[in-house]
Short mmCIF file of the C-alpha atoms (twelve columns), coordinates in Angstrom:
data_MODEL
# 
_entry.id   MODEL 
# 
loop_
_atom_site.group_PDB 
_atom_site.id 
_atom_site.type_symbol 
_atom_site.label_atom_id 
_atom_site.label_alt_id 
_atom_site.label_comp_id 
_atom_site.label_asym_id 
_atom_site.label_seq_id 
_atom_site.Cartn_x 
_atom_site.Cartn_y 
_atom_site.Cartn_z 
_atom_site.pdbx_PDB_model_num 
ATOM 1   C CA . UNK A 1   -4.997  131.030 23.295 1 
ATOM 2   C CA . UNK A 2   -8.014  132.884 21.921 1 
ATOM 3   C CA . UNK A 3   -8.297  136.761 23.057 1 
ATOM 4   C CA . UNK A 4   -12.008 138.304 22.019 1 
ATOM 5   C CA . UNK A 5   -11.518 142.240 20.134 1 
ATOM 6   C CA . UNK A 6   -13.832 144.049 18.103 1 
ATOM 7   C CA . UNK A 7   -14.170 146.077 15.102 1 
ATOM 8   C CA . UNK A 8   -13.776 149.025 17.244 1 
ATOM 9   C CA . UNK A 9   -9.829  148.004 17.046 1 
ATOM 10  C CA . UNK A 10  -10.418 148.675 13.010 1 
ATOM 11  C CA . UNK A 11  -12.429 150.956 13.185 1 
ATOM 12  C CA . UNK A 12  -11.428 153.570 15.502 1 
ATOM 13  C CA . UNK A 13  -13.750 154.182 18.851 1 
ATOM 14  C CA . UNK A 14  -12.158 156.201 21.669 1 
ATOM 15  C CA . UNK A 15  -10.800 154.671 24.063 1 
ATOM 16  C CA . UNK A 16  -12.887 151.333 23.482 1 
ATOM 17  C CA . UNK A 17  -11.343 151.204 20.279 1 
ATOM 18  C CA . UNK A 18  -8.061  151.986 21.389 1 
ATOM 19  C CA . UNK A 19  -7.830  148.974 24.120 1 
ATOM 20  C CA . UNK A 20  -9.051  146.441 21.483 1 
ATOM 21  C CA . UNK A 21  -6.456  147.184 19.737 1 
ATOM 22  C CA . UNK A 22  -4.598  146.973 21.588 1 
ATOM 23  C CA . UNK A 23  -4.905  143.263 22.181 1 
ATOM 24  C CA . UNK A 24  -4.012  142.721 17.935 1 
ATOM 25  C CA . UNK A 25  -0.844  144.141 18.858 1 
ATOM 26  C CA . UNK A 26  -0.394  141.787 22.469 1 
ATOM 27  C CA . UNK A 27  -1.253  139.034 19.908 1 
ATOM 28  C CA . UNK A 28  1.449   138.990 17.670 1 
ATOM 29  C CA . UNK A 29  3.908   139.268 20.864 1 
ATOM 30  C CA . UNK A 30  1.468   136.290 22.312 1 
ATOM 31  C CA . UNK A 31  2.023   133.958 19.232 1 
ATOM 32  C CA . UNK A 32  6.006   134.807 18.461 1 
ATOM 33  C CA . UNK A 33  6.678   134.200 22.712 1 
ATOM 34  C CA . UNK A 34  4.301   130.708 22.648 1 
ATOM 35  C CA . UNK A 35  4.676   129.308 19.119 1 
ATOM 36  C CA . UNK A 36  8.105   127.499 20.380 1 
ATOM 37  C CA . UNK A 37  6.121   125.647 22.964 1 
ATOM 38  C CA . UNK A 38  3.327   124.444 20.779 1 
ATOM 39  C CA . UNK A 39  0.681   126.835 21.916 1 
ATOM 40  C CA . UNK A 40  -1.423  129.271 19.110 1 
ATOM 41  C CA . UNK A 41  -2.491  133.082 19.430 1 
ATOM 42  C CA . UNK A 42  -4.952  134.116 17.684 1 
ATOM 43  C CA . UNK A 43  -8.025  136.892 18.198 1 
ATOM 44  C CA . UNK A 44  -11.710 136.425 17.384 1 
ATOM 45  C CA . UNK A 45  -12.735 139.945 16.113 1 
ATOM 46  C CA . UNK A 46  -16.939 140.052 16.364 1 
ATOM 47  C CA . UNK A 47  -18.826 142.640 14.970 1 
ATOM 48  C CA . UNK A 48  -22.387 143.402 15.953 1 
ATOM 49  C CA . UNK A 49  -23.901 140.895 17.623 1 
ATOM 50  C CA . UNK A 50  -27.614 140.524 18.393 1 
ATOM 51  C CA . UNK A 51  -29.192 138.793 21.526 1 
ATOM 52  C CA . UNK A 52  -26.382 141.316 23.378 1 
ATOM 53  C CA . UNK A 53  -26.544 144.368 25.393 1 
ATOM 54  C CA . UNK A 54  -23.498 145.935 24.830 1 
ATOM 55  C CA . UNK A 55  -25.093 148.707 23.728 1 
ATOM 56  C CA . UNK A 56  -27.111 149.222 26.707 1 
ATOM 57  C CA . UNK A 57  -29.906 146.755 25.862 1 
ATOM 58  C CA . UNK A 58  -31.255 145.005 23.017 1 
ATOM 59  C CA . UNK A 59  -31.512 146.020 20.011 1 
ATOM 60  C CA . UNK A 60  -34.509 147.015 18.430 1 
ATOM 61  C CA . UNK A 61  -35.861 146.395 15.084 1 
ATOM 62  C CA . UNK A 62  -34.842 149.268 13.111 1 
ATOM 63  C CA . UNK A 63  -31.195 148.835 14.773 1 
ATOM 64  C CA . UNK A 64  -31.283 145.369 13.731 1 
ATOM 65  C CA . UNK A 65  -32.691 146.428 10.429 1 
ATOM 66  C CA . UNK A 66  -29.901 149.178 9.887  1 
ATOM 67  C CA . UNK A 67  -26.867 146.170 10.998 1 
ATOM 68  C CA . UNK A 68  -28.588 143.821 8.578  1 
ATOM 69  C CA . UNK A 69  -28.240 146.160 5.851  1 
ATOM 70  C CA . UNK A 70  -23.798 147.001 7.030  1 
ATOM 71  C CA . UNK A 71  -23.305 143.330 6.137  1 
ATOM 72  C CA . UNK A 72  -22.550 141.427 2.875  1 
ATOM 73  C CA . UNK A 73  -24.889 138.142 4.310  1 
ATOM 74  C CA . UNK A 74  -27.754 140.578 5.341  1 
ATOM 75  C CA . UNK A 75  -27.781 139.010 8.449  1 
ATOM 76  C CA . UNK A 76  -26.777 139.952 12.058 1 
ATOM 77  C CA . UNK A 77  -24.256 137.895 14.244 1 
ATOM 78  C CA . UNK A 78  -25.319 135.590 17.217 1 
ATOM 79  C CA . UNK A 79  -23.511 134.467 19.929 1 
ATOM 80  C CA . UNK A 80  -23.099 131.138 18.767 1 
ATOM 81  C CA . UNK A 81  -21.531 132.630 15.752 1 
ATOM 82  C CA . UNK A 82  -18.539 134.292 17.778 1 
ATOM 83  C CA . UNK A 83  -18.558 131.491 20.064 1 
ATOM 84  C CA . UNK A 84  -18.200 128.574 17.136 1 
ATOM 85  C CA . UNK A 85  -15.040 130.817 15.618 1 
ATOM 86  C CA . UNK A 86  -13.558 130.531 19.221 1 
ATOM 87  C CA . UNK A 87  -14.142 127.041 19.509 1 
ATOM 88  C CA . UNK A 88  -12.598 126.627 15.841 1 
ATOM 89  C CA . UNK A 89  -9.514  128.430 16.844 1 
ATOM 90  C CA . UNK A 90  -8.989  126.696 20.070 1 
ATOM 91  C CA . UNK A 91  -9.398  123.272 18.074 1 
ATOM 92  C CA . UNK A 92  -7.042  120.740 17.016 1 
ATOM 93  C CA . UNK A 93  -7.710  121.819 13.702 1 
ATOM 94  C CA . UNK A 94  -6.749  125.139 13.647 1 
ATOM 95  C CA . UNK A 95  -3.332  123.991 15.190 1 
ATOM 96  C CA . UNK A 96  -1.124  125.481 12.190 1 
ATOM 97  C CA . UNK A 97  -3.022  128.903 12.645 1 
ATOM 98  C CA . UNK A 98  -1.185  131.442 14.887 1 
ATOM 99  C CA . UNK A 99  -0.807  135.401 15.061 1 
ATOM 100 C CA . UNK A 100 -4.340  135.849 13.347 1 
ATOM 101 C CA . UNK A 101 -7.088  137.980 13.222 1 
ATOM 102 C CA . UNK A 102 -10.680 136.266 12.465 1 
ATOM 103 C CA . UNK A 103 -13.527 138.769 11.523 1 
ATOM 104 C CA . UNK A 104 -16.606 137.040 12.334 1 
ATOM 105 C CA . UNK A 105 -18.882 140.031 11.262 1 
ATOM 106 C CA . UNK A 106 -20.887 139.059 7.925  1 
ATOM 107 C CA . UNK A 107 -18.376 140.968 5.837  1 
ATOM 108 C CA . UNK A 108 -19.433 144.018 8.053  1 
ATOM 109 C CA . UNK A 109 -15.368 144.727 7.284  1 
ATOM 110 C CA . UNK A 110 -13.888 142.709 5.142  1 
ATOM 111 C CA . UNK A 111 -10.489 140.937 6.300  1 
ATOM 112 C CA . UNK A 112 -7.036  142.704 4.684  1 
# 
């Protein structure tokens, strides 16, 4: 099982932020009730991602300019960025991986 959050969970946000993280904490129940049967919890945590309009509609250059500039690859997320750490998670590979938190952000926020 892979449940999407957001840095709003770290990072504070209202209630946005509160509901997201809400879901870190429904995770850990998640993977504890389902290990036993073989199944993995685990959240996908995205931070800004471009080619979206979550914040109302896309982003323009300087917005893209200023997230550029919050990340440690100077580079903004994509879609198929949050979508290849889902598909990563829900693969056979990632099997011995449960009760987890994966930033996919560009070191927006670095992992603890």
């Amino acid at each position: 099982m892979v449940t999407l959050s957001s840095l709003a969970a770290l990072r504070g946000n209202g209630a946005y932020g509160a509901a997201k993280a809400a879901l870190l904490a429904w995770n850990h129940t998640l993977a504890q009730q389902l290990g036993p049967h073989g199944v993995t919890a685990n959240v996908v945590v995205p931070g800004f991602v471009a080619g979206t309009e979550f914040f109302g509609g896309p982003a323009d250059e300087e917005e893209l300019a200023r997230r550029r500039a919050q990340t440690l690859v100077g580079g903004v997320g994509e879609p198929d960025d949050v979508a290849a750490a889902v598909a990563f998670l829900a693969s056979p590979e990632a099997r011995y991986i449960t009760g987890e938190f994966l930033n996919s952000n560009g070191g927006a926020m670095l992992g603890r």
